[in-house]
N, C-alpha and C positions, 0 to 999 in steps of 0.2 A: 583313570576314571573320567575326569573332565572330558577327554577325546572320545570317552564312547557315548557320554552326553551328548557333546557335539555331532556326533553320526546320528544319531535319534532323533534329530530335530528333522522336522518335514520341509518341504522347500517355503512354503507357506509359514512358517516360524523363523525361516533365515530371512525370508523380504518384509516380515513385519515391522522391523526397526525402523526401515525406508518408505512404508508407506506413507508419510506426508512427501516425501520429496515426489515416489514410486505415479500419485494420484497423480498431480499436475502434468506431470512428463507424458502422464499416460493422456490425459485431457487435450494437452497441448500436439500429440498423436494423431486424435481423433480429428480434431479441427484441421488438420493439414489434409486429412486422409480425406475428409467428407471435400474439403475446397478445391482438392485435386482433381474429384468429380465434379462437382458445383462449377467451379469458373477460376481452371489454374491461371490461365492464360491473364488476367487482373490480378489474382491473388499475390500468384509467387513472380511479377515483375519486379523487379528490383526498385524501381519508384517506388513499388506498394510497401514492399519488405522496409525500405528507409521511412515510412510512415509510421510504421509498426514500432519500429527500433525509435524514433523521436516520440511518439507515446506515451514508450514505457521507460522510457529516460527521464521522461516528464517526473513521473510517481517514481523513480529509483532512489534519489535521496530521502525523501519521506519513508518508503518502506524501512531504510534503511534504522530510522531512526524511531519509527513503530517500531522495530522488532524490540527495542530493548525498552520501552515505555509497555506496552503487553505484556512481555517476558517478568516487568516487574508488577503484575497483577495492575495494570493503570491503561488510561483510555486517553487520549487526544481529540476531542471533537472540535477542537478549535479552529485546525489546523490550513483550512480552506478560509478564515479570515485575516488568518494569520499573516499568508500569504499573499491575498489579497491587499490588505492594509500595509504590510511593508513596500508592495509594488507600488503604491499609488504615493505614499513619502516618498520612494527614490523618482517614481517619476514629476512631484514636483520641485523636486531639488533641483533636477536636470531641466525640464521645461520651464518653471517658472523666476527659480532663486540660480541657475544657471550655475551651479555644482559639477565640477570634473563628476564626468561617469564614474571611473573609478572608486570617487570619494563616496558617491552618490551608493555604490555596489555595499560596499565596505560597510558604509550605517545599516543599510536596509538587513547584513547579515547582521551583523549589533543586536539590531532592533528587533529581527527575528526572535533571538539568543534572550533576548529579556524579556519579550510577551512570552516564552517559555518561560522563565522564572520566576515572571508574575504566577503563571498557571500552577507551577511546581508549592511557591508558597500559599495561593489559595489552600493546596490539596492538604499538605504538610503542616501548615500554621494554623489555620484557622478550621483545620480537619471537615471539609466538602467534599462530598464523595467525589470521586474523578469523573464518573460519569455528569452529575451535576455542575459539578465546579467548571469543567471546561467546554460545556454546551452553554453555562452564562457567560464565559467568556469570550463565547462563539459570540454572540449577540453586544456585546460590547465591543469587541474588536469590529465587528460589521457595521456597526453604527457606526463607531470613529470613521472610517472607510467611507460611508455615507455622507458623513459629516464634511468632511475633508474635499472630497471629489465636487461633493453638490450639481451632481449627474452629468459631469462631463466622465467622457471619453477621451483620455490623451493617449496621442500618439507621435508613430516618427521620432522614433530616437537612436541614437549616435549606434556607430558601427558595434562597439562595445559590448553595449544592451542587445542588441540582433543578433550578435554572433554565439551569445550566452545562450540560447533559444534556436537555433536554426544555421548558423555557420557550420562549417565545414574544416576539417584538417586535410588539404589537401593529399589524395592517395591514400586517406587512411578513413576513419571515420569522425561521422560529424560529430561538433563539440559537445551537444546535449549527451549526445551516447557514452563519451570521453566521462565527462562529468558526472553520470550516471553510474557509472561500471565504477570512477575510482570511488565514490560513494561507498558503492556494497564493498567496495574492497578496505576501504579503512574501518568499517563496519566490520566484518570480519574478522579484521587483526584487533580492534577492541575487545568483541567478544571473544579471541581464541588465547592471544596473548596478553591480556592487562589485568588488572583486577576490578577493573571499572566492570569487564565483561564478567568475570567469576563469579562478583556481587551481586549482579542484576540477577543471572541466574540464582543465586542463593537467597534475595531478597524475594524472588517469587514462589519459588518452593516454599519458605519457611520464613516470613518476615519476622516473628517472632524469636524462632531461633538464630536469625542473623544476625539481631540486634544482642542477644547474648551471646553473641561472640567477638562482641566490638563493631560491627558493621554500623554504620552510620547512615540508618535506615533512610532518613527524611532526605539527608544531604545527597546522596546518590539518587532517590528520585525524583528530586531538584534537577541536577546534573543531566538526566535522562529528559526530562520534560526541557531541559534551555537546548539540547543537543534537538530536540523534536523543532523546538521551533525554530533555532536556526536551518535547519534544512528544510522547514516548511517557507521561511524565507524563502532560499535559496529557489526553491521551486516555483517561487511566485515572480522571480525575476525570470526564468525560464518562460515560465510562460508569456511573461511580456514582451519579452523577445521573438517568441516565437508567434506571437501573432503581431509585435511592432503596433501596440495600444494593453492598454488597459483601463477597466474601469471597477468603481465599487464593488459592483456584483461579481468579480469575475472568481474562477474555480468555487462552484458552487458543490460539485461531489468528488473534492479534493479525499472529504472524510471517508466518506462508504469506500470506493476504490480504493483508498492506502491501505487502512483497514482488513478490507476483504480480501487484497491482497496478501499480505503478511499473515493472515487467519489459514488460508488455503494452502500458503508456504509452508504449514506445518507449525510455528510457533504456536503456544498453546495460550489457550486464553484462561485457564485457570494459573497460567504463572509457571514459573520452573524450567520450560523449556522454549529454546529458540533457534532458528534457522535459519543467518541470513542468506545461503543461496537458496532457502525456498521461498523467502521474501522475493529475489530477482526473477525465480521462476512463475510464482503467483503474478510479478507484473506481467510476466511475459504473455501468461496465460490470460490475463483479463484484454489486452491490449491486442491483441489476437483474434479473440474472441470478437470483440466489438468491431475490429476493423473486417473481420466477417460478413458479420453483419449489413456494415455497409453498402459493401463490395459485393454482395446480394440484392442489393438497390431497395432491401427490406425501409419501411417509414419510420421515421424517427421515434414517434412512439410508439412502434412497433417494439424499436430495438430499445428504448427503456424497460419496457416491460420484459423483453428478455433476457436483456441482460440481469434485471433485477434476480427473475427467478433462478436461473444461472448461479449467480453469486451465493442466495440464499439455498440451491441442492448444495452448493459447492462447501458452504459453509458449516451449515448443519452437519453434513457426512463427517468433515474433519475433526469438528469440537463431539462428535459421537464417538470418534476412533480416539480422542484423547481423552474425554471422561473414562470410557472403558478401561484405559490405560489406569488410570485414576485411581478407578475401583476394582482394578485387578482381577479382570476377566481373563480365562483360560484359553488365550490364544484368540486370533480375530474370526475364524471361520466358527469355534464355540459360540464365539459373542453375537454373530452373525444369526445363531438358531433358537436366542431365546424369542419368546412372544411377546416382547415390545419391540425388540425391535426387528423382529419380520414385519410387525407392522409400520415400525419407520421405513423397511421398504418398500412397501407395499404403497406407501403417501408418498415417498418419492417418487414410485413409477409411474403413479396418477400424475403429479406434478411435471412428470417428465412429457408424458402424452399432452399432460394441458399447455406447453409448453409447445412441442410438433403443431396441436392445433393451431395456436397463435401462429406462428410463421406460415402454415398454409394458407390463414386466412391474410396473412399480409401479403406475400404472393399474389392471393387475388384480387385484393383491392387496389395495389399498387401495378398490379397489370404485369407482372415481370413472369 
């Protein structure tokens, strides 16, 4: 009986499961396929590809650590001061109070790890929704940052710091990608083999029923929010390295892009489910997409504007194929034929055309 279930299902019912992974790949398709025409010759240089690939190395540990802060129904908007503010303590440890790098490395992940656990016990203790609780802490960790820097710019620092950011493994590839990749990858084995990953997923399916099963609801996403901030740390040394300075303001859309990447990956933002190689793939796909852009000679705010809309079709579609899920729609080409949402297609094709017109008209004002 099951096996003739199994024959009855249409091909469109066996790729349904894969649709969050299925989109991106399929996204990430398009963009190759359109630049092939556009302007291979810059795109797919190998210079350009190791641009791509430092990018999305950038955002690989933070996704890594979105998936499982999401996956438990919670939000991070901290995470770009987070990063900020630990770079600008290591680098005055290192420029001013002359701190081995190392030592200097070492605090700033710490420090990450506990402006994470401040966050975790606003959420948990003092009960702040996550969306509020870590946009004031966005603003408080900025100001410190502010405070601290008092508008310099430091830079120039030891091989260390550079190499964390832009060094190279001789013959293989560079460190950021290294650091990146083993990121998703201990991510991975969290979520596939620990119960730290079991939880998370069971705490966002059902926090209520997790907590009656002994799950120790607050304390794991405590654990999730100090695992967020040490790798938003981690990402803020990265960056300083890879531009060799830092200052106050620096990663300003650390949040929207980790975010929007791990959203588009397929994890769900109503909680229950997560995917960190769709997390690696959604980097792959934002970081791709923008250096497109570029590589088009399109105007800078040109390419905010499209990248924005980008993100927001990209986003909207995925959290619509996951509500559906949600609410137990009969199959995705059913869910596809009722009358809201033809009409969500219908605004996203407008969106998509409004979208064509914006690049056209960048084209012609930037003369390209």
């Amino acid at each position: 009986m099951p096996s003739a279930i199994n024959n009855n299902k249409t091909i469109g019912d066996r790729l349904e499961p894969y649709m969050a992974i299925l989109g991106p790949l399929a996204m990430i398709g398009l963009i190759m396929a359109f630049m092939a025409v556009a302007d291979p010759a810059r795109y797919f240089r190998p210079s350009n590809i190791n641009i791509i690939l430092l990018e999305a190395a950038l955002y690989m540990p933070m996704a890594m650590a979105m998936t499982f802060v999401i996956t438990q129904r919670g939000i991070d908007l901290s995470i770009g001061s987070v990063a900020a503010l630990t770079a600008i303590i290591m680098a005055f440890m290192i420029k001013q109070y002359h701190f081995s790098p190392l030592i200097a490395v070492l605090v700033a992940l710490l420090l990450g790890g506990m402006f994470g656990l401040i966050n975790g016990l606003v959420i948990t203790k003092l009960k702040v929704p996550d969306l509020i609780g870590t946009l004031a802490m966005d603003l408080v960790y900025r100001g410190f940052a502010l405070v601290i820097a008092k508008g310099l710019v430091l830079a120039r620092f030891p091989d260390l710091i550079t190499d964390i950011g832009r060094g190279e493994i001789s013959g293989f590839l560079p460190v950021p990608v290294v650091i990146g990749i083993l990121a998703m990858a201990i991510g991975y084995f969290l979520l596939k083999r620990t119960y730290f990953g079991r939880y998370t997923i069971a705490i966002g399916s059902n926090p209520d029923a997790a907590a009656m099963t002994g799950i120790a609801v607050d304390r794991h996403k405590i654990y999730a929010y100090m695992l967020m901030g040490a790798m938003a740390g981690l990402a803020g040394l990265m960056l300083t390295g890879k531009l060799n300075a830092v200052q106050a303001t620096s990663a300003p859309y650390f949040n929207l892009h980790t975010i929007a990447a791990v959203v588009v990956g397929g994890t769900s933002l109503f909680g229950g489910r997560a995917s960190i190689f769709g997390s690696f793939i959604g980097v792959l796909l934002l970081s791709m997409m923008i250096n497109a852009l570029v590589t088009l000679r399109i105007e800078f705010f040109w390419q905010s504007v499209a990248s924005g809309v980008v993100i927001i079709l990209s986003v909207a579609f995925y959290t619509w194929i996951q509500k559906k899920d949600r609410d137990g729609a009969k199959g995705f080409l059913a869910a596809m034929s009722t009358p809201d949402n033809m009409r969500l297609l219908r605004l996203s094709g407008l969106l998509i055309a409004a979208l064509l017109l914006l690049f056209g008209l960048g084209f012609s004002t930037s003369g390209v």
